[in-house]
Jmol script that loads the backbone (N, CA, C; Angstrom):
load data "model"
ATOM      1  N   UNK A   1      44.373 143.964  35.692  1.00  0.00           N
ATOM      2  CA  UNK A   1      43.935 142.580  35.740  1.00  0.00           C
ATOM      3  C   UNK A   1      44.944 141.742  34.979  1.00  0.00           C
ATOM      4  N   UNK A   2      45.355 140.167  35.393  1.00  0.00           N
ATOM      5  CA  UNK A   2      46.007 140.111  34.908  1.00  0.00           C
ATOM      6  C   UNK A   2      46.051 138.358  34.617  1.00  0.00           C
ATOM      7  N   UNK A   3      46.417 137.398  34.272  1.00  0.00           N
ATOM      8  CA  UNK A   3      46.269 135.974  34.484  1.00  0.00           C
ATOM      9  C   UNK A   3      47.051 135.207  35.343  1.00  0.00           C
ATOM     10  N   UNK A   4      46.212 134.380  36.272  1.00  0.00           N
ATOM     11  CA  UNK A   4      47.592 133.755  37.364  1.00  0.00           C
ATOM     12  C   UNK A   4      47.319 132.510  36.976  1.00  0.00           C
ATOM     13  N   UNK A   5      48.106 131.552  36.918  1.00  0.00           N
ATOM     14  CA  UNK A   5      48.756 130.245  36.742  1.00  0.00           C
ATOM     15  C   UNK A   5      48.162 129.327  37.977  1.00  0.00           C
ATOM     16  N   UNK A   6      47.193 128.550  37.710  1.00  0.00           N
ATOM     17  CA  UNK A   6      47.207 127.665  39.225  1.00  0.00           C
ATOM     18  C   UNK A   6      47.413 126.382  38.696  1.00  0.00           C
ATOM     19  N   UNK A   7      47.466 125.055  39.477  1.00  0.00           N
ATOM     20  CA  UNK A   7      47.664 123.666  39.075  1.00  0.00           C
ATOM     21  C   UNK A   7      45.898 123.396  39.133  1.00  0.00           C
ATOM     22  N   UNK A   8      45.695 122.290  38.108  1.00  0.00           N
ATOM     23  CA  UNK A   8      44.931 121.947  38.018  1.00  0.00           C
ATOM     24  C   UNK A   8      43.669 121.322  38.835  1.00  0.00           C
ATOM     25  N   UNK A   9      44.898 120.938  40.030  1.00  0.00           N
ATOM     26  CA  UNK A   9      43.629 120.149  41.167  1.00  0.00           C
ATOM     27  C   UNK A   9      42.919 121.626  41.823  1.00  0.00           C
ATOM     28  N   UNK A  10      43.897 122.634  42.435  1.00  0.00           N
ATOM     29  CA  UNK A  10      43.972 123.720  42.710  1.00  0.00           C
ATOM     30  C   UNK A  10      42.805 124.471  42.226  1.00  0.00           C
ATOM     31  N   UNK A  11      41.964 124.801  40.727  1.00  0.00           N
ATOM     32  CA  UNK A  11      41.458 124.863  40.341  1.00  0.00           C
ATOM     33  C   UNK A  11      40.231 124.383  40.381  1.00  0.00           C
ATOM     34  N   UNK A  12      40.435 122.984  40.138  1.00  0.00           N
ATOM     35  CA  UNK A  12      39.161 122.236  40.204  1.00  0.00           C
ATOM     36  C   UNK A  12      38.642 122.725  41.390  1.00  0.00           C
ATOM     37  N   UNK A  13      39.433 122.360  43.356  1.00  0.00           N
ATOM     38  CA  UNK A  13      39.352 122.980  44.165  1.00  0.00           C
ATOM     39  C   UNK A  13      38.669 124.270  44.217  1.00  0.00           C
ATOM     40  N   UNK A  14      38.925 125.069  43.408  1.00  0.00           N
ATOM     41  CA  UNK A  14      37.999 126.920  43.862  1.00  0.00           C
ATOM     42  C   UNK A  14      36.404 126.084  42.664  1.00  0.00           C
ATOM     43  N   UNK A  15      36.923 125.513  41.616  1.00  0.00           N
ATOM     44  CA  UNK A  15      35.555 126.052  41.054  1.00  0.00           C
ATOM     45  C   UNK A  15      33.895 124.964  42.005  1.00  0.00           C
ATOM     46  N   UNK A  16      34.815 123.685  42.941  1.00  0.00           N
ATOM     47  CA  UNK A  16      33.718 123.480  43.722  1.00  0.00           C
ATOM     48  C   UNK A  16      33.157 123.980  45.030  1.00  0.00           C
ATOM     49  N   UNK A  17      34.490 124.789  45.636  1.00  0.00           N
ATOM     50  CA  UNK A  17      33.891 125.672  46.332  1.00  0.00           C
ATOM     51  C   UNK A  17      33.033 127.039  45.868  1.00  0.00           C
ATOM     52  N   UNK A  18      33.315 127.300  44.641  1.00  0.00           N
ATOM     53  CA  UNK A  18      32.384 128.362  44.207  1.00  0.00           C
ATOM     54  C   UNK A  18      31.296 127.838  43.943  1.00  0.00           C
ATOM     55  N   UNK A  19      30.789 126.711  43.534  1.00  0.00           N
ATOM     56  CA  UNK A  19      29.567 126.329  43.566  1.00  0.00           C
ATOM     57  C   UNK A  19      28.852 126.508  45.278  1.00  0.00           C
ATOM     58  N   UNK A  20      29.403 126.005  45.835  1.00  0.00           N
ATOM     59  CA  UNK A  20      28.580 125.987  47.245  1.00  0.00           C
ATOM     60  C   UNK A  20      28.555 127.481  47.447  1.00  0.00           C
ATOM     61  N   UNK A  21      29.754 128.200  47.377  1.00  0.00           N
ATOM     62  CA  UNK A  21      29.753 129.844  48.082  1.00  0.00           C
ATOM     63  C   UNK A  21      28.797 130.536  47.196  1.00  0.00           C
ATOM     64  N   UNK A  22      28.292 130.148  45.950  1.00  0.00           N
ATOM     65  CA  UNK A  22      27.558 131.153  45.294  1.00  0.00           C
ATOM     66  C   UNK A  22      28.435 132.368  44.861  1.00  0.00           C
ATOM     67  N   UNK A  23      29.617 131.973  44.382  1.00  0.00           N
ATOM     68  CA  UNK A  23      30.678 132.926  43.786  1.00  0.00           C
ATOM     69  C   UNK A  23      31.077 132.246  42.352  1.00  0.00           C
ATOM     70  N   UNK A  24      31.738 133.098  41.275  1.00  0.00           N
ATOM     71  CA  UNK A  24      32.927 132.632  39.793  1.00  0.00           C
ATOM     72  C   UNK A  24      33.160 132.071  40.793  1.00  0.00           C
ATOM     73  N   UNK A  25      34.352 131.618  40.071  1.00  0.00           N
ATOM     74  CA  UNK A  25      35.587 131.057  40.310  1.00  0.00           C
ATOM     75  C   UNK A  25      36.590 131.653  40.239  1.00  0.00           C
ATOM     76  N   UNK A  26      36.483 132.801  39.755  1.00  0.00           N
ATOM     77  CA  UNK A  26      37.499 133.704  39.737  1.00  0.00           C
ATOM     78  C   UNK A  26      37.055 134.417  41.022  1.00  0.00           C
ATOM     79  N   UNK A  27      36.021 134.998  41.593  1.00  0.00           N
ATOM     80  CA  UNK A  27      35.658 135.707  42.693  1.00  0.00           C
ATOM     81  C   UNK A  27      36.405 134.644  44.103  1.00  0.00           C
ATOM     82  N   UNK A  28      35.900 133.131  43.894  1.00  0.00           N
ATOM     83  CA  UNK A  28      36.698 131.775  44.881  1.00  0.00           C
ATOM     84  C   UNK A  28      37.693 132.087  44.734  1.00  0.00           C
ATOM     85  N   UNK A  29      38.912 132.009  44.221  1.00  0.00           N
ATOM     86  CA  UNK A  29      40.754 132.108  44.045  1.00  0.00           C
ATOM     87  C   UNK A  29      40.544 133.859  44.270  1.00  0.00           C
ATOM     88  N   UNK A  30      39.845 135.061  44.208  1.00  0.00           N
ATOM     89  CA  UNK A  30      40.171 136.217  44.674  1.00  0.00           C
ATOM     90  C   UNK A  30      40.464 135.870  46.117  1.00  0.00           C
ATOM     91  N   UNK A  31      38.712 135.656  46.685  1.00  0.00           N
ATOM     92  CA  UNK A  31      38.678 135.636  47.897  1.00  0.00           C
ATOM     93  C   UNK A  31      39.684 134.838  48.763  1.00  0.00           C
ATOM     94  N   UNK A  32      39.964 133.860  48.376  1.00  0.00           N
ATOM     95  CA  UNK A  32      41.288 132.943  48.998  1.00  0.00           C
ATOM     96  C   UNK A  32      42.646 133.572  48.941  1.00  0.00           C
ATOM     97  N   UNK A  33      42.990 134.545  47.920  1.00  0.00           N
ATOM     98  CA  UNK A  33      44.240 135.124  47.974  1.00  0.00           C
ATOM     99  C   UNK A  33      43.882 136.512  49.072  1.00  0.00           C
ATOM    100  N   UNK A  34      42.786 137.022  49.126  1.00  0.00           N
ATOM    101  CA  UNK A  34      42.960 138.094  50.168  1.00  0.00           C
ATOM    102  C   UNK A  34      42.755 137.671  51.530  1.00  0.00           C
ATOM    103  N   UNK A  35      42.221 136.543  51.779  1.00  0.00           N
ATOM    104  CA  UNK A  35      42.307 135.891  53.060  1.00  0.00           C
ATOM    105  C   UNK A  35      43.706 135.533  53.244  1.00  0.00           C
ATOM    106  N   UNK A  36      43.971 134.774  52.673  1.00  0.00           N
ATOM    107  CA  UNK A  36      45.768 134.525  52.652  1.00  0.00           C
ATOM    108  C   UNK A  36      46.480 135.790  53.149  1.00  0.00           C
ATOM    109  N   UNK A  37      46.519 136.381  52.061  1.00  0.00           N
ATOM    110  CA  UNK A  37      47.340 137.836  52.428  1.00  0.00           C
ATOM    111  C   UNK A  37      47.225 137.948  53.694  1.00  0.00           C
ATOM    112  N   UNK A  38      45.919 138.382  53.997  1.00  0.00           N
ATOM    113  CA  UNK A  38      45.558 138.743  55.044  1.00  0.00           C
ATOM    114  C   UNK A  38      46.169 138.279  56.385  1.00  0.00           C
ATOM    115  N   UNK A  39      45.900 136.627  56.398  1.00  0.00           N
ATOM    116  CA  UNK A  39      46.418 135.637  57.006  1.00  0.00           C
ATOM    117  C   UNK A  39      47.914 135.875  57.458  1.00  0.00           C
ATOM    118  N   UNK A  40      48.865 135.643  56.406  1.00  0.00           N
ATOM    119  CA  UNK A  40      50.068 135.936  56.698  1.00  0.00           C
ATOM    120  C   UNK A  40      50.459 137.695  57.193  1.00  0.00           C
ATOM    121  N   UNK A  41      49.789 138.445  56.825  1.00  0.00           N
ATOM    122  CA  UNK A  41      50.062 139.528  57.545  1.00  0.00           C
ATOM    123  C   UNK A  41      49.640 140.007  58.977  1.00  0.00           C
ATOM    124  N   UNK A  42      48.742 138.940  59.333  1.00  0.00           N
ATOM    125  CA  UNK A  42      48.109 139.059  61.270  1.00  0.00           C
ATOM    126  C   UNK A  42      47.878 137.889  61.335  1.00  0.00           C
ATOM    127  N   UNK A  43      49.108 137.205  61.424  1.00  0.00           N
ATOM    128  CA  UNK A  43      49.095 135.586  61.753  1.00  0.00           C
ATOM    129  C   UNK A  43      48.744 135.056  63.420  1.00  0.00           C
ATOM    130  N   UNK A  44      48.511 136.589  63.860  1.00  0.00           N
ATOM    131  CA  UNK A  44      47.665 136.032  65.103  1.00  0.00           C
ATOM    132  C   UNK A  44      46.035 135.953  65.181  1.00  0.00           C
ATOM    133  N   UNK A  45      45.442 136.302  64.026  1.00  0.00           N
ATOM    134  CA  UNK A  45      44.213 136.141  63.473  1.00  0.00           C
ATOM    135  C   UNK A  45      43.509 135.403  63.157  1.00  0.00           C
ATOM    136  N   UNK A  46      42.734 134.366  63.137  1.00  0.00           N
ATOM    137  CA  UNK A  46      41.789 133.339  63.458  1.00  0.00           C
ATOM    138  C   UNK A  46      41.094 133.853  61.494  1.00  0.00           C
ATOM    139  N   UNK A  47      40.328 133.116  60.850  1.00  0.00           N
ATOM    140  CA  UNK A  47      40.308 132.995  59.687  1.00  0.00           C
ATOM    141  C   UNK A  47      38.770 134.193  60.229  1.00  0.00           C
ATOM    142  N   UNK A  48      37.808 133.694  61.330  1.00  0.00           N
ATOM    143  CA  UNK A  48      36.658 134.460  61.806  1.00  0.00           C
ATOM    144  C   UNK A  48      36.940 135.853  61.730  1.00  0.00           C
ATOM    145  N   UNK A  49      38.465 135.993  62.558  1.00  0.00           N
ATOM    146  CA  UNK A  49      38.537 137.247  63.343  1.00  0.00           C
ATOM    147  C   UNK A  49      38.857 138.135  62.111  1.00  0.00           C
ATOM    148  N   UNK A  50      39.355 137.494  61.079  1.00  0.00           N
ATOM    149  CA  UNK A  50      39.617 138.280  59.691  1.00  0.00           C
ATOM    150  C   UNK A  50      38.597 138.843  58.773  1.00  0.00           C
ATOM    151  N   UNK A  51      37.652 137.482  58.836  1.00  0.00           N
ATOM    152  CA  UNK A  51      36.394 138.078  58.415  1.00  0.00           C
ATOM    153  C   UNK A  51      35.493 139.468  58.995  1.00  0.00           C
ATOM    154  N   UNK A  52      35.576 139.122  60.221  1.00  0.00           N
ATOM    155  CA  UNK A  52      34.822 140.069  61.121  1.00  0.00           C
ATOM    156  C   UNK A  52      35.541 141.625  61.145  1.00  0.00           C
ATOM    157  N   UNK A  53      36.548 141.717  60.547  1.00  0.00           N
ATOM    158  CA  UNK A  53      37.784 143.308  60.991  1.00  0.00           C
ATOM    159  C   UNK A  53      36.896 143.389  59.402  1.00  0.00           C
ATOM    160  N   UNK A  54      37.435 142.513  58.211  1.00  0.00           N
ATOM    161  CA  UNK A  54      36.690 142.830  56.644  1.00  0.00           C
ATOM    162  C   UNK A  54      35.599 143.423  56.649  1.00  0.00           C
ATOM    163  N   UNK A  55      34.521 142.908  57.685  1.00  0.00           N
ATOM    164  CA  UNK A  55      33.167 143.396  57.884  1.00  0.00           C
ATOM    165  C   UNK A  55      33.422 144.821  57.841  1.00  0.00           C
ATOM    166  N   UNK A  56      33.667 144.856  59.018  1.00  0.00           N
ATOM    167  CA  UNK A  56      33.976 146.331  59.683  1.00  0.00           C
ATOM    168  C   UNK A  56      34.633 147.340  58.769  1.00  0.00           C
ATOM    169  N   UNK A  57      35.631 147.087  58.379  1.00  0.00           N
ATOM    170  CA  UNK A  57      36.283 147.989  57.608  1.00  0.00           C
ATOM    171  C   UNK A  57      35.391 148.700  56.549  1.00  0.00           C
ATOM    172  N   UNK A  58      34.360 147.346  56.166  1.00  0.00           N
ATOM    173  CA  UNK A  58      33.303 147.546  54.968  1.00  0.00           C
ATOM    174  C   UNK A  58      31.887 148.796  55.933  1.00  0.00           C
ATOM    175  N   UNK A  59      32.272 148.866  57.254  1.00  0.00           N
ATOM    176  CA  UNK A  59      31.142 149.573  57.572  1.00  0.00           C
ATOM    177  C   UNK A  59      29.722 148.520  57.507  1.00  0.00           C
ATOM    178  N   UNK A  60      29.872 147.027  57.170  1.00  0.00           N
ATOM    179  CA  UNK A  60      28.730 146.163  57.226  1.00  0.00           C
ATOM    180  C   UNK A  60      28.423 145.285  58.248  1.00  0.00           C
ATOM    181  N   UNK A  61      27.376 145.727  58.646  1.00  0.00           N
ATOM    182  CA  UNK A  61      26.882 145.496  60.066  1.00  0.00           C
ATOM    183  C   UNK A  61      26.079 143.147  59.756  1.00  0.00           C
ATOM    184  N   UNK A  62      26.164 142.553  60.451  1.00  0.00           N
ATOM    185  CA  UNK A  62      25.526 141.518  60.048  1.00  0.00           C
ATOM    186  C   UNK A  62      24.397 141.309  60.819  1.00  0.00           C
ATOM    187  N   UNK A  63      23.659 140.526  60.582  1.00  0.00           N
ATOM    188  CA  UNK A  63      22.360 140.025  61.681  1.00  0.00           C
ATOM    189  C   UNK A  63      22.649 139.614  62.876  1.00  0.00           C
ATOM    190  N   UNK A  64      22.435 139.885  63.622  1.00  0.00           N
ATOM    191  CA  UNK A  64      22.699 139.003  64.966  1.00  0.00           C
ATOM    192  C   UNK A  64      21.740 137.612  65.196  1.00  0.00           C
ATOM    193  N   UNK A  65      22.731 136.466  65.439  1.00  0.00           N
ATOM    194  CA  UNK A  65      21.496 135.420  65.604  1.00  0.00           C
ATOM    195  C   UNK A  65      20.770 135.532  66.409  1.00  0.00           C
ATOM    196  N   UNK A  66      19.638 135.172  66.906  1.00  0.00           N
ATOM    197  CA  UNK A  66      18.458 134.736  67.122  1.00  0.00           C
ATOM    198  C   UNK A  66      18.677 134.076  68.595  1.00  0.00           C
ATOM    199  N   UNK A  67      18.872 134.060  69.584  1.00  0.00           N
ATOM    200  CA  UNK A  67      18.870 133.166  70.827  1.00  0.00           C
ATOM    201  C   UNK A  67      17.181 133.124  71.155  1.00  0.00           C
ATOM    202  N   UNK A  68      16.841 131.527  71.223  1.00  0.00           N
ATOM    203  CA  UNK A  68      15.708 131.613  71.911  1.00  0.00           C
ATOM    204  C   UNK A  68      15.547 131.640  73.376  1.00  0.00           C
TER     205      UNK A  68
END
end "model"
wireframe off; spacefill off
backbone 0.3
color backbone group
């Protein structure tokens, strides 16, 4: 573990999205750097389609919505 350096707006930025996501703020700036990664390494990947392979990999199945 180790300390990373961000700019201040940058910051402010994760800690109000961690309010809405129900994450730290340190868990917000994780999750954004492994999406990133991610991102730039299958830049033909849709931010969804990244989520959805993460799922999987995790073996975690989600709900299926509901069609009435």
């Amino acid at each position: 573990m180790g300390i990373v350096k961000i700019d201040d707006e940058l910051h402010e930025e994760a800690r109000r999205a961690s309010a809405v996501m129900c994450r730290s703020i340190n868990a917000q700036a994780e999750f954004w750097m492994k999406i990133g990664m991610l991102a730039e390494a299958n830049p033909t990947l849709s931010f969804n389609d990244i989520v959805k392979v993460q799922l999987e990999v995790a073996q975690l199945r989600m709900a299926r919505p509901v069609v009435a």
